[in-house]
C-alpha positions as a Markdown table, in Angstrom:
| # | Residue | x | y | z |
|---|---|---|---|---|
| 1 | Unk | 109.9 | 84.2 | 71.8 |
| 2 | Unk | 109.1 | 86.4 | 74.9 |
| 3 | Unk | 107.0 | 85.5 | 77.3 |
| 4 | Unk | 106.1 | 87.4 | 80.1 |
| 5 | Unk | 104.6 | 86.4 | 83.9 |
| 6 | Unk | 102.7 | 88.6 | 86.0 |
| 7 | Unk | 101.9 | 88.8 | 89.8 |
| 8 | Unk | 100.3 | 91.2 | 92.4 |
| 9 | Unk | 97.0 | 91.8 | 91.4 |
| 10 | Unk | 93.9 | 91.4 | 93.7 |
| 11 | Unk | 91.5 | 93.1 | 94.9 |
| 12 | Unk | 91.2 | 96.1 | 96.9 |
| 13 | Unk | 89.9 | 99.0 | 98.5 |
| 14 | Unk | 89.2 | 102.7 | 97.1 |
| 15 | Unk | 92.3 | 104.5 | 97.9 |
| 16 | Unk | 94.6 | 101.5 | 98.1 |
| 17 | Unk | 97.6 | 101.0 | 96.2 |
| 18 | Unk | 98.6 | 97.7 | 94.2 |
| 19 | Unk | 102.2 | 97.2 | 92.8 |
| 20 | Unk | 101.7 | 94.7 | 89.6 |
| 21 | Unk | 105.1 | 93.2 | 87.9 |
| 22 | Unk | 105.8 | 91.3 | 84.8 |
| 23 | Unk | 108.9 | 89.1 | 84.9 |
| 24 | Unk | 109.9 | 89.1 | 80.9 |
| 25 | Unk | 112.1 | 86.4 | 79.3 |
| 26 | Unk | 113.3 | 85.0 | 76.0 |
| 27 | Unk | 114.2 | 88.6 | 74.6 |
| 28 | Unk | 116.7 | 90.7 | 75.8 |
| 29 | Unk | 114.7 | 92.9 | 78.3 |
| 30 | Unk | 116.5 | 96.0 | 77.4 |
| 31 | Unk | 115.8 | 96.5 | 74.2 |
| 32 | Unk | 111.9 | 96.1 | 74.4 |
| 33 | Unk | 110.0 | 99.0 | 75.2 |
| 34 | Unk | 106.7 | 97.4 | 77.9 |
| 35 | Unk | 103.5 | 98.8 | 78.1 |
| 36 | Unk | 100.5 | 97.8 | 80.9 |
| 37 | Unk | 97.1 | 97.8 | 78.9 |
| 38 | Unk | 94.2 | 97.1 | 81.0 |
| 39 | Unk | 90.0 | 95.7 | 79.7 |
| 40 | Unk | 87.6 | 96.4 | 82.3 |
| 41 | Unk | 84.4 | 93.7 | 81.8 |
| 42 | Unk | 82.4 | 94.4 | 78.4 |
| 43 | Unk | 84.6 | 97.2 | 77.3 |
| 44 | Unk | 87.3 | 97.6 | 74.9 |
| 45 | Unk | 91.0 | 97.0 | 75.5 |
| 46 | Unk | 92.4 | 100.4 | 77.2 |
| 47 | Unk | 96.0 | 101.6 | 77.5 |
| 48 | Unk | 97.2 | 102.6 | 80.4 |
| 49 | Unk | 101.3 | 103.1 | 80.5 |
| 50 | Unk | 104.4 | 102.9 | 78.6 |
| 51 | Unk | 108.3 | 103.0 | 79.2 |
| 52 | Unk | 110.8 | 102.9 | 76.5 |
| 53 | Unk | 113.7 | 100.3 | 76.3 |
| 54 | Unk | 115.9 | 102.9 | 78.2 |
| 55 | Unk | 113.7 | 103.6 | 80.8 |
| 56 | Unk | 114.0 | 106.8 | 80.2 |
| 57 | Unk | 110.4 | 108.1 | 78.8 |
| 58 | Unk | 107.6 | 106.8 | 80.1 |
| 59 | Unk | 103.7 | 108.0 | 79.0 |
| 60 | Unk | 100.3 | 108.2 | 80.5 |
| 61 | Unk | 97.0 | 107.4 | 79.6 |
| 62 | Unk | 95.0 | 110.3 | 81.5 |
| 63 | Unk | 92.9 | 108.4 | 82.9 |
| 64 | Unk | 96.0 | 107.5 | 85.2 |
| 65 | Unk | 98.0 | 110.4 | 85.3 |
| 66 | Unk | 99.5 | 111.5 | 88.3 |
| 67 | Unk | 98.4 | 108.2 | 90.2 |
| 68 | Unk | 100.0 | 105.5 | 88.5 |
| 69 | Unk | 103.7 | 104.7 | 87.3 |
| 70 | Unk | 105.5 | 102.3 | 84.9 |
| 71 | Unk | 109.1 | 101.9 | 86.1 |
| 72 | Unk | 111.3 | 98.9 | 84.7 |
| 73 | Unk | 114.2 | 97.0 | 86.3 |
| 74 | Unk | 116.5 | 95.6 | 83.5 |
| 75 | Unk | 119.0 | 94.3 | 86.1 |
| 76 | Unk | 115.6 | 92.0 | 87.2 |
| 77 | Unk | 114.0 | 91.7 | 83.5 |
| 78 | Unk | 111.1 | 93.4 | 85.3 |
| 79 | Unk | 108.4 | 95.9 | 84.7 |
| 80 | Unk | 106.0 | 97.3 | 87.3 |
| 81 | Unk | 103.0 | 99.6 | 87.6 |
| 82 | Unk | 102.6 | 101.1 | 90.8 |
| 83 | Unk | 98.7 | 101.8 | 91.2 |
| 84 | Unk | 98.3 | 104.9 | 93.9 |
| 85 | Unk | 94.5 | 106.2 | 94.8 |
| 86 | Unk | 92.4 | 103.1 | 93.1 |
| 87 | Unk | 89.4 | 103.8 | 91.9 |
| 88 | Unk | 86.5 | 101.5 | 91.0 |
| 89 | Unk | 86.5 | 102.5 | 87.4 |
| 90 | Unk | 90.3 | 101.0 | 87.7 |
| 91 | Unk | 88.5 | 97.6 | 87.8 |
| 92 | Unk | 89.6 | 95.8 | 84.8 |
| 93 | Unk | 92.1 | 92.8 | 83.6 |
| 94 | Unk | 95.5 | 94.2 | 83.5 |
| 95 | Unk | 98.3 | 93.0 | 80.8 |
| 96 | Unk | 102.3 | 93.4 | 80.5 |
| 97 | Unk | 102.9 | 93.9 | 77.4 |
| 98 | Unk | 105.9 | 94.0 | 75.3 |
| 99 | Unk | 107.5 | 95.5 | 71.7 |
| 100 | Unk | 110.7 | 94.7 | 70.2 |
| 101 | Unk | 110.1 | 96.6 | 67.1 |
| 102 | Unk | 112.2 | 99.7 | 68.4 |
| 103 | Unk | 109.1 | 101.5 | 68.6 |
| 104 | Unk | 107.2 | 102.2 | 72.3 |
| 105 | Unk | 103.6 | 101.8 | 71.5 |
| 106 | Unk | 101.5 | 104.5 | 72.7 |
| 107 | Unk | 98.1 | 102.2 | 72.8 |
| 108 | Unk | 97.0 | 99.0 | 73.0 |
| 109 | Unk | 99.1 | 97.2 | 69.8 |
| 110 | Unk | 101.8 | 96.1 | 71.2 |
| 111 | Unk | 103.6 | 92.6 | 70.3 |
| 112 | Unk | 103.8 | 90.6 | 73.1 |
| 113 | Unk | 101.2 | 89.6 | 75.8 |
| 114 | Unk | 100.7 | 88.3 | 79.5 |
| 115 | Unk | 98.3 | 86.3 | 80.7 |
| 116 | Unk | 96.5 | 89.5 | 82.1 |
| 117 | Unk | 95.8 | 90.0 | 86.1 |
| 118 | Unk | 92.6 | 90.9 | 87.7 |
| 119 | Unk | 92.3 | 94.0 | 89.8 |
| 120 | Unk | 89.3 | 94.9 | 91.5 |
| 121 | Unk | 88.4 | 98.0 | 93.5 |
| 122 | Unk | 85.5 | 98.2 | 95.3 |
| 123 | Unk | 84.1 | 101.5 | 96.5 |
């Protein structure tokens, strides 16, 4: 069992930043390797970040390169993406997500879900 609670989405500006977490219980948090995977309205699911168990590697979709960043907080059980110069093609439902395989899935298959948060930017 994992479950996993999000906060901080909402809806912003072009250029604004957003800071979304996922508080992640009923596994040990360190040894799942998180993802954020986000589905903007009619389109398919899309990955957008991933950090392994260690926190040591994380990966990029490039589509977000360079603005956003997955970090993770096992001390707090918590993962965050940090959302720097939104754009309105950011739009979209955004989920924690989380893998206790071992493996750090580098799309959208991961193993656990949250309930998703909405994100709007408008131009």
């Amino acid at each position: 069992q994992v479950r996993l609670v999000e906060s901080g989405g909402g809806s912003v500006q072009a250029g604004e930043s957003v800071r979304l977490s996922c508080v992640v219980s009923g596994r040990t948090f360190s040894r799942l390797a998180m993802g954020w995977i986000r589905q903007a309205p009619g389109k398919e699911r899309e990955w957008v970040a991933a950090i392994g168990w260690s926190g040591e590697k994380a990966y990029y979709a490039d589509s977000v390169k360079g603005r956003f960043t997955i970090s993770r907080d096992n001390a707090r059980d918590t993962v965050y993406l940090q959302m720097n110069s939104l754009r309105p093609e950011d739009t979209a439902i955004y989920y924690c997500a989380a893998e206790a395989s071992g493996g750090m899935p580098i799309g959208p298959e991961y193993e656990f879900w949250g309930q998703g948060t909405q994100v709007t930017v408008s131009s």
